[in-house]
C-alpha positions in Angstrom: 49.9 -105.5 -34.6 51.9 -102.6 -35.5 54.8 -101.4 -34.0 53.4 -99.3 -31.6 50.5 -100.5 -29.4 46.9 -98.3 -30.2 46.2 -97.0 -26.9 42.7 -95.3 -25.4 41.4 -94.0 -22.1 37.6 -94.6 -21.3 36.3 -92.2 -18.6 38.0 -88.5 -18.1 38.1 -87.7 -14.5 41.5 -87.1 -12.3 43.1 -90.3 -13.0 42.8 -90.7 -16.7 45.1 -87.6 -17.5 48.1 -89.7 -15.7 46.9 -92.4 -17.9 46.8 -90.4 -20.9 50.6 -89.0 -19.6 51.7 -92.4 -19.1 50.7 -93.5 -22.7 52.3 -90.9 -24.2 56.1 -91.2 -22.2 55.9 -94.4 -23.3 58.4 -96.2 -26.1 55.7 -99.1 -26.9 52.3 -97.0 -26.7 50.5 -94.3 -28.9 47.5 -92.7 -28.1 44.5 -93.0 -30.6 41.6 -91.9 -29.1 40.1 -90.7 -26.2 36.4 -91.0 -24.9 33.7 -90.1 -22.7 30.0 -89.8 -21.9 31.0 -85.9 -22.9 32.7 -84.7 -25.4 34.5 -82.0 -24.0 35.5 -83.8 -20.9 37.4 -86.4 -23.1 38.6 -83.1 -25.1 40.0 -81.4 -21.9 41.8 -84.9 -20.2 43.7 -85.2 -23.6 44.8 -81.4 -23.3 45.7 -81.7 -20.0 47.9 -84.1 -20.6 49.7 -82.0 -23.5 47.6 -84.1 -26.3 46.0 -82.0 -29.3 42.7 -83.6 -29.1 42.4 -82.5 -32.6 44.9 -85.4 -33.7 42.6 -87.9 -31.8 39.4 -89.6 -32.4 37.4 -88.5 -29.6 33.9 -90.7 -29.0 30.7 -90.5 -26.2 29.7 -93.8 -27.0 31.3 -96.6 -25.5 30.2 -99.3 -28.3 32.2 -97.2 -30.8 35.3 -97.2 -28.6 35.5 -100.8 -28.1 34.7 -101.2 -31.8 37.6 -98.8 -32.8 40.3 -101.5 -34.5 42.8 -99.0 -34.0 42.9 -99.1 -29.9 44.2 -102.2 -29.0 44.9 -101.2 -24.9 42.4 -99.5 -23.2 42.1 -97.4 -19.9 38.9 -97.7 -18.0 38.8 -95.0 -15.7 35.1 -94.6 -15.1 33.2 -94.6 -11.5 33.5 -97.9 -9.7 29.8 -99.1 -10.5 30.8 -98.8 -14.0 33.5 -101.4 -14.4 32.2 -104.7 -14.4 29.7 -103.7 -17.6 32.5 -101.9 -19.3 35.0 -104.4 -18.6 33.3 -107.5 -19.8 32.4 -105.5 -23.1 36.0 -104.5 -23.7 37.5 -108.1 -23.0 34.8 -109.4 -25.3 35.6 -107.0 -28.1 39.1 -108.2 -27.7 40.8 -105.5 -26.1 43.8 -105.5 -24.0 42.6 -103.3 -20.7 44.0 -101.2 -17.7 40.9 -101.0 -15.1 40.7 -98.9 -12.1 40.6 -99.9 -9.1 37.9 -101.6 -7.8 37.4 -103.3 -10.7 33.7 -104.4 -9.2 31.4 -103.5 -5.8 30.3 -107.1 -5.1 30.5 -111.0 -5.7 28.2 -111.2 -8.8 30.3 -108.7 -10.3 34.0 -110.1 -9.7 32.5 -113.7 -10.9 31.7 -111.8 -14.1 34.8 -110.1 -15.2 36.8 -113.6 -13.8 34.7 -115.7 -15.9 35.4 -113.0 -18.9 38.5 -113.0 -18.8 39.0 -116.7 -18.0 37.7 -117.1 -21.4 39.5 -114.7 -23.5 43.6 -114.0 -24.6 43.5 -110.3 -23.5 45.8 -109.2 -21.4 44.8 -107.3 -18.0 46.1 -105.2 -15.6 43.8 -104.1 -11.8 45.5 -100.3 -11.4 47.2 -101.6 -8.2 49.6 -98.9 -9.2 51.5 -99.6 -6.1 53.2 -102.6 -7.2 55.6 -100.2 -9.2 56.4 -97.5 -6.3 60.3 -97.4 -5.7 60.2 -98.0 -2.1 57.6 -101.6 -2.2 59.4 -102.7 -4.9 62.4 -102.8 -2.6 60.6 -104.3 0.0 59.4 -106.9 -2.0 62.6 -107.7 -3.4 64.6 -107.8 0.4 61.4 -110.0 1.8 61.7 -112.4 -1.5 65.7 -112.7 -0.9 65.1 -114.2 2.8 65.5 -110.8 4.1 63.4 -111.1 7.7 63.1 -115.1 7.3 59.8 -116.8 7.6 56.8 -114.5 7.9 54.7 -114.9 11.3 52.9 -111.2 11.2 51.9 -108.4 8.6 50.0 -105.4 8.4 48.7 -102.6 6.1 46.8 -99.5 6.7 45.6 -97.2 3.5 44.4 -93.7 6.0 43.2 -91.1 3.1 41.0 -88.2 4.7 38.8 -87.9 1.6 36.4 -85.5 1.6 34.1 -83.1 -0.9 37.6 -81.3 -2.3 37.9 -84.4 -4.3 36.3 -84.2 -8.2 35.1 -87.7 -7.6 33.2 -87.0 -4.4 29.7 -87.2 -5.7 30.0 -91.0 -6.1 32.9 -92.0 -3.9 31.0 -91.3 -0.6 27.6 -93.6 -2.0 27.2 -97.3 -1.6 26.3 -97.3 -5.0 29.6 -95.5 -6.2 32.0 -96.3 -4.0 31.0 -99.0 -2.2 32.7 -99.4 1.5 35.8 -97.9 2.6 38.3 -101.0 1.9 36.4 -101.0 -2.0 37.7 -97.1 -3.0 40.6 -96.9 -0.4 41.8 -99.9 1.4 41.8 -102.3 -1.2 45.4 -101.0 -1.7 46.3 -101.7 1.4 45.2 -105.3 0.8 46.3 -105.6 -2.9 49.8 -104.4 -1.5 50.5 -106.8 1.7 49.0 -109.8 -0.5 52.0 -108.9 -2.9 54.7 -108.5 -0.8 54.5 -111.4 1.6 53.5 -113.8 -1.4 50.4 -115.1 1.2 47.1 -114.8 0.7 44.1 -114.4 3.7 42.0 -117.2 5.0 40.2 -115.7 7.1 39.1 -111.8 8.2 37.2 -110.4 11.8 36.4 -106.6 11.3 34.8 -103.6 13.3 34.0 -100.9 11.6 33.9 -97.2 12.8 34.7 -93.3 11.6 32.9 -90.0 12.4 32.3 -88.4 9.0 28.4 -89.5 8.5 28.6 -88.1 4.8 30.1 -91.3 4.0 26.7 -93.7 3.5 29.4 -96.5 4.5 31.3 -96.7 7.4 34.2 -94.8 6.4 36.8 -96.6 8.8 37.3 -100.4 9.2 40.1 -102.4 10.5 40.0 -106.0 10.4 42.4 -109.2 12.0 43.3 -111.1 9.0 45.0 -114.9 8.8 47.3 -115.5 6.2 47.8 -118.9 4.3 51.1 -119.9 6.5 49.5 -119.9 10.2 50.4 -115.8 10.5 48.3 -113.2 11.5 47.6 -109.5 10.8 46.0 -106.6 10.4 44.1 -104.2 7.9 43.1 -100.8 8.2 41.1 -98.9 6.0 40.4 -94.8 7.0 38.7 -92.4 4.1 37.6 -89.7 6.8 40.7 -89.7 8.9 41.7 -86.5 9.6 45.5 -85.9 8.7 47.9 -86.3 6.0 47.6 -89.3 3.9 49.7 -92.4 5.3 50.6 -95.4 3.7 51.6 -98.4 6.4 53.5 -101.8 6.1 54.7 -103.7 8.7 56.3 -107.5 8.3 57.6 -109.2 10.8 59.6 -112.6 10.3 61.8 -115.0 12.3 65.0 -113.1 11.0 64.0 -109.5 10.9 61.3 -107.4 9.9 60.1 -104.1 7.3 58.5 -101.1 8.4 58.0 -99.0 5.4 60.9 -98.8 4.2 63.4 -99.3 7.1 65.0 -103.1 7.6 65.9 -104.9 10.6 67.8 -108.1 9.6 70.0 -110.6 11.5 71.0 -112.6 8.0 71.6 -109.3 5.9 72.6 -106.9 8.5 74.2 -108.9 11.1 76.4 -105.8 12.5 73.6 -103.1 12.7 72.1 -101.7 16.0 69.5 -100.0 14.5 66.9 -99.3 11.6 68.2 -99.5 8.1 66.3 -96.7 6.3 66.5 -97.4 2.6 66.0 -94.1 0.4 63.0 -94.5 -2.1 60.1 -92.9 -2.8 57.3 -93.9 -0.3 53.8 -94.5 -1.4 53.4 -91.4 0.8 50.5 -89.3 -1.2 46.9 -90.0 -2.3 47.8 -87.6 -5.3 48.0 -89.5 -8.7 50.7 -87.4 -10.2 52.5 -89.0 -7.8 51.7 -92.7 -8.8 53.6 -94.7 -11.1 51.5 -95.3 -13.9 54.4 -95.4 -16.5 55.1 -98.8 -15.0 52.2 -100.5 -14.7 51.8 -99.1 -18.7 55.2 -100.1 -19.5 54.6 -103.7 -17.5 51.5 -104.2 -19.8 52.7 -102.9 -22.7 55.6 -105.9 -22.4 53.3 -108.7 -21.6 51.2 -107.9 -24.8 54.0 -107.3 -26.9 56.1 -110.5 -25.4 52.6 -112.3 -24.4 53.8 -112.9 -21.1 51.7 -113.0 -18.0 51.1 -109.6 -16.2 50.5 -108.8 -12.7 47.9 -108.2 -10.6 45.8 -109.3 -13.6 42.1 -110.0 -13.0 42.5 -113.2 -11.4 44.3 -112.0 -8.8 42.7 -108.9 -8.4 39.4 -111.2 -7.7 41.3 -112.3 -4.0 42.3 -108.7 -3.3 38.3 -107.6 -3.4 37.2 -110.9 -1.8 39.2 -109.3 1.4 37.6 -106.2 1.0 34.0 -107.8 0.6 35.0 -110.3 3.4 36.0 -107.5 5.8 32.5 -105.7 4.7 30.6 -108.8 5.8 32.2 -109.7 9.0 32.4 -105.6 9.6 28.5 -105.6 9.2 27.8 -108.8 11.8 29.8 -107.5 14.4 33.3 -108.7 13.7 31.8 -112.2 13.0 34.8 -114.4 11.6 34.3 -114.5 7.3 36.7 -117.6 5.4 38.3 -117.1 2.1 37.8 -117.8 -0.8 34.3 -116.2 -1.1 33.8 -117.7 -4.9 34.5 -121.2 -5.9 36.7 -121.9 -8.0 
């Protein structure tokens, strides 16, 4: 391997130019190539992101990519209904890969890409790019330290008004493209609470709702969840809601509780008569300049380099869109009550 890790983006819409920016701060990544079904779309995501394209191999076809020796990590940033194809090819060329999220639309298709990567050494990364915002990281580490004791409740809401403004609207708003609401939005929101409690959901009961009948899903759904440890909780997923975009947590535990990212804590805080607020940057905009893709590139770039295990990795990406599937179902049958796992092991 040489010293710096070949790096490639797949796809060239909105996100892959922060993915392009985020390869290119990095100390551990160079990028090679760039690629997409058009030329000058591939051209103009590697400008954008202050990279000559004329120093870079630029391809259409997606066969030569993943043939391409030289790229060693690769960026899928395609439409949703495109990943599961593209990512099995990649892992089965033997490429390292960053996918965006969600990684698959249904059951068949997560069994595929866990299967893959089951039976391959490349290293993967689900672009749950939330796992490296300032302000979850904290909460994650205050909730691992015994911060608010044993948990009994959590919640997550992901409430992004998306509409035609956005470049990916053409296939966000479809079944076929985007899926359901929890599958392009609120699969954050689950990714997110599954990672900072440490639990995973047994079971889901959703209702599903929204006004904007563009959308050829419903475009929000809130769902009861149970968690592994006997607590309960709620979901909320909202891609027509009309107001700035909001990011939710709420855990509650037998010595305190998080609300974004204020602590209440009768072990770590014994004196306080209020709120804590802890200053960090919130997950507080659906805009992807603001996301923190230079960790999640860094955090891969080490687990190649280092061969260590990174996270949220395919396999347990696979229990973050069983959720979302799960609350699809139950949302479908009139809040009927779904169990988790969906797949066998």
């Amino acid at each position: 391997m040489s010293e710096k890790l070949g790096c490639a983006i797949w796809g060239a819409g909105w996100v892959s130019v922060e993915h392009l920016k985020a390869y290119a701060a990095g100390e551990q990544c160079q990028v090679v190539a760039v690629g997409s079904r058009r030329e000058q779309s591939a051209r103009s995501a590697a400008a954008q992101a202050g990279l000559d394209p004329e120093n870079l191999r630029v391809y259409t076809d997606y066969d030569a990519l993943i043939a391409d020796e030289g790229v060693q990590l690769l960026s899928i940033c395609t439409p949703s209904d495109r990943h599961v194809e593209e990512g099995v090819a990649a892992i089965a060329a033997g490429k390292h890969i960053i996918m965006e999220k969600p990684m698959a639309l249904e059951l068949e298709g997560l069994r595929a890409l866990r299967d893959a990567a089951r039976q391959s050494s490349s290293k993967a990364v689900v672009s749950f790019v939330l796992h490296w915002n300032p302000s979850l990281v904290n909460t994650k580490a205050l909730v691992d330290a015994g911060a608010i004791g044993d948990i009994f409740y959590a919640e997550a809401d992901y409430w992004h008004g998306v509409s035609d403004w956005y470049s990916g609207w053409d296939w966000c708003h479809t079944k076929q493209g985007g899926g359901s609401s929890f599958l392009f939005g609120g699969c954050h929101a689950v990714d997110a609470i599954r990672w900072l409690t440490g639990l995973e959901i047994v079971q889901v009961s959703a209702q599903a709702g929204g006004w904007d009948d563009r959308y050829e899903y419903p475009a929000t759904v809130v769902g009861v969840v149970k968690w592994s440890n006997g607590a309960v909780g709620k979901i909320g997923s909202s891609v027509d809601c009309v107001m700035p975009y909001q990011f939710n947590i709420d855990i509650m535990g037998d010595k305190g509780s998080v609300r974004d990212n204020k602590l209440w804590s009768t072990t770590m805080l014994p004196e306080a008569t209020d709120w804590t607020q802890i200053p960090a940057v919130l997950p507080d905009s659906g805009d992807v300049e603001h996301h923190p893709f230079i960790g999640e590139i860094d955090h891969i770039a080490n687990a190649i380099l280092n061969d260590t295990a990174p996270c949220p990795d395919i396999e347990d990406a696979v229990k973050t869109h069983e959720v979302c599937l799960a609350m699809d179902i139950s949302a479908a049958n009139g809040g009927e009550v779904v169990d988790l796992p969906l797949l066998p092991d």
